[in-house]
C-alpha positions as a Markdown table, in Angstrom:
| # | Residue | x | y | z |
|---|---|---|---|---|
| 1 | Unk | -13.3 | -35.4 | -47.6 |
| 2 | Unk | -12.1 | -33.2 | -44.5 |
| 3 | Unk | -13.4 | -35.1 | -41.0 |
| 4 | Unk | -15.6 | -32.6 | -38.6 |
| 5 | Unk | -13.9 | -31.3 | -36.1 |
| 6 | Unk | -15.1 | -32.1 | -32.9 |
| 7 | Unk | -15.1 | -31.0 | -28.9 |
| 8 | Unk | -15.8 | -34.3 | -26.9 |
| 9 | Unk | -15.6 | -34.2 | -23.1 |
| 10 | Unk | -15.1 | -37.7 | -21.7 |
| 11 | Unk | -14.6 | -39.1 | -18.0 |
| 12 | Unk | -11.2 | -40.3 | -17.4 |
| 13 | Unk | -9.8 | -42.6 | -15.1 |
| 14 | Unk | -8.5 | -41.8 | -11.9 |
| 15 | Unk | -6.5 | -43.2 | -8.9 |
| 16 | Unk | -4.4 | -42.9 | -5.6 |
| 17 | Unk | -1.0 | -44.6 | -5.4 |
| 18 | Unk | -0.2 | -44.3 | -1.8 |
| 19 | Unk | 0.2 | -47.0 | 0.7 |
| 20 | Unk | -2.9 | -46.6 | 3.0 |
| 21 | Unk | -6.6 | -44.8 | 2.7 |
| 22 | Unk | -9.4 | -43.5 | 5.0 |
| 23 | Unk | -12.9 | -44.4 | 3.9 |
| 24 | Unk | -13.4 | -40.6 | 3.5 |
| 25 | Unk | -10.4 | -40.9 | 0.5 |
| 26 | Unk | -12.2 | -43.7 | -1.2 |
| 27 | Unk | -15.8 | -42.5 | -1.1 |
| 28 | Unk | -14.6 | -38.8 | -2.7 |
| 29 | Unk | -12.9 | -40.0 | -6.1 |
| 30 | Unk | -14.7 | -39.1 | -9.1 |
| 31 | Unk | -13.4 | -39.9 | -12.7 |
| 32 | Unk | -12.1 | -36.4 | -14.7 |
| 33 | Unk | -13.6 | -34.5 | -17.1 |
| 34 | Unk | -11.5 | -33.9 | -19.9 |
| 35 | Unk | -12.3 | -32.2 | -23.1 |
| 36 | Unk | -10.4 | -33.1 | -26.5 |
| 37 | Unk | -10.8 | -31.2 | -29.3 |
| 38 | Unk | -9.9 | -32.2 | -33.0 |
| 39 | Unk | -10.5 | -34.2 | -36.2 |
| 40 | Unk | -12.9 | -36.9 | -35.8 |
| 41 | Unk | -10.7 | -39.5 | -37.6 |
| 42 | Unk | -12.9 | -42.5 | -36.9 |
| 43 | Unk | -16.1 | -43.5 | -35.4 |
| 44 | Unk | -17.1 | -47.0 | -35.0 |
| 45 | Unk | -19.3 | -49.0 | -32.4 |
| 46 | Unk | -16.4 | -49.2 | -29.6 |
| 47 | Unk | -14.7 | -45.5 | -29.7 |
| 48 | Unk | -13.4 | -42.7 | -31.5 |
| 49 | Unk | -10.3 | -41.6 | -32.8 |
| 50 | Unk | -9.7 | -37.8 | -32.7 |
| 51 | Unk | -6.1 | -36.3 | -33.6 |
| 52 | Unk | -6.0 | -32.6 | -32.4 |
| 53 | Unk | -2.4 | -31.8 | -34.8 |
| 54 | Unk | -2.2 | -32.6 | -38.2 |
| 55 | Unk | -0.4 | -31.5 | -41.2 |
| 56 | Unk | -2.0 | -29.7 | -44.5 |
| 57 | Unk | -2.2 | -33.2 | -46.4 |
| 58 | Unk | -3.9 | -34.8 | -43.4 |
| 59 | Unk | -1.5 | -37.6 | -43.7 |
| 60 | Unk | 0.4 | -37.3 | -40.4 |
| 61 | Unk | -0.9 | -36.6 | -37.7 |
| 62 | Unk | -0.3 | -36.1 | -33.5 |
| 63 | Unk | -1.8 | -35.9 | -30.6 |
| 64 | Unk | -3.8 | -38.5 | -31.4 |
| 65 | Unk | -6.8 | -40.0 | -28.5 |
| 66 | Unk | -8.8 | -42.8 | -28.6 |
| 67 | Unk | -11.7 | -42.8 | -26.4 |
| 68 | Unk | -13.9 | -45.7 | -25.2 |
| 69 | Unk | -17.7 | -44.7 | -26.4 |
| 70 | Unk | -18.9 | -45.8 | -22.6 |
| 71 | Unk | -16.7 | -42.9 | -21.7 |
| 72 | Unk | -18.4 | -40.0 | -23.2 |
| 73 | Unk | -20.4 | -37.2 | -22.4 |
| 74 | Unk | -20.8 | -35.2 | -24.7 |
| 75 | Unk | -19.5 | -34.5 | -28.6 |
| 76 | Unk | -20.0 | -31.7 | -30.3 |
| 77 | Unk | -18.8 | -30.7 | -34.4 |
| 78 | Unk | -17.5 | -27.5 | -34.6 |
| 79 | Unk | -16.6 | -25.1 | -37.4 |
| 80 | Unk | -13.1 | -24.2 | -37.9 |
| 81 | Unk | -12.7 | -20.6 | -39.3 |
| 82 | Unk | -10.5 | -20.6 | -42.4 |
| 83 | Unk | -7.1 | -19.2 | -41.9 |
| 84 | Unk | -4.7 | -17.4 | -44.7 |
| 85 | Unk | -2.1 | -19.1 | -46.3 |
């Protein structure tokens, strides 16, 4: 069975690696938004796995994330139209 395919958009850590910061510096970080689109390759209680490469047998695979569930925003399945050989 094919996994869904999948656009999730997740926050993702930020920080500041300098030596010193105002208050104004501290009080106007905000995580990022990031949106990862690709095979759903697992789904438990804790996170998912998505891999947005992989080959025609599904057996290797690359760009590969795995994102904390407390993380996410939003996920979405998608359709992927079929392509010619």
């Amino acid at each position: 069975m094919v996994p869904p395919v999948v656009v999730v958009r997740w926050w993702d850590i930020i920080g500041m690696d300098q030596a010193w910061f105002t208050e104004d510096d501290l009080t106007s970080l905000e995580p990022a938004t990031i949106t990862t689109v690709g095979l759903l390759h697992e789904q438990n209680d804790q996170y998912i796995i998505v891999v947005s490469s992989w080959d025609d047998t599904e057996e290797d695979f690359g760009n590969v994330n795995c994102i904390p569930l407390g993380v996410i925003q939003e996920m979405v399945e998608v359709e992927l139209p079929e392509v010619g050989e």
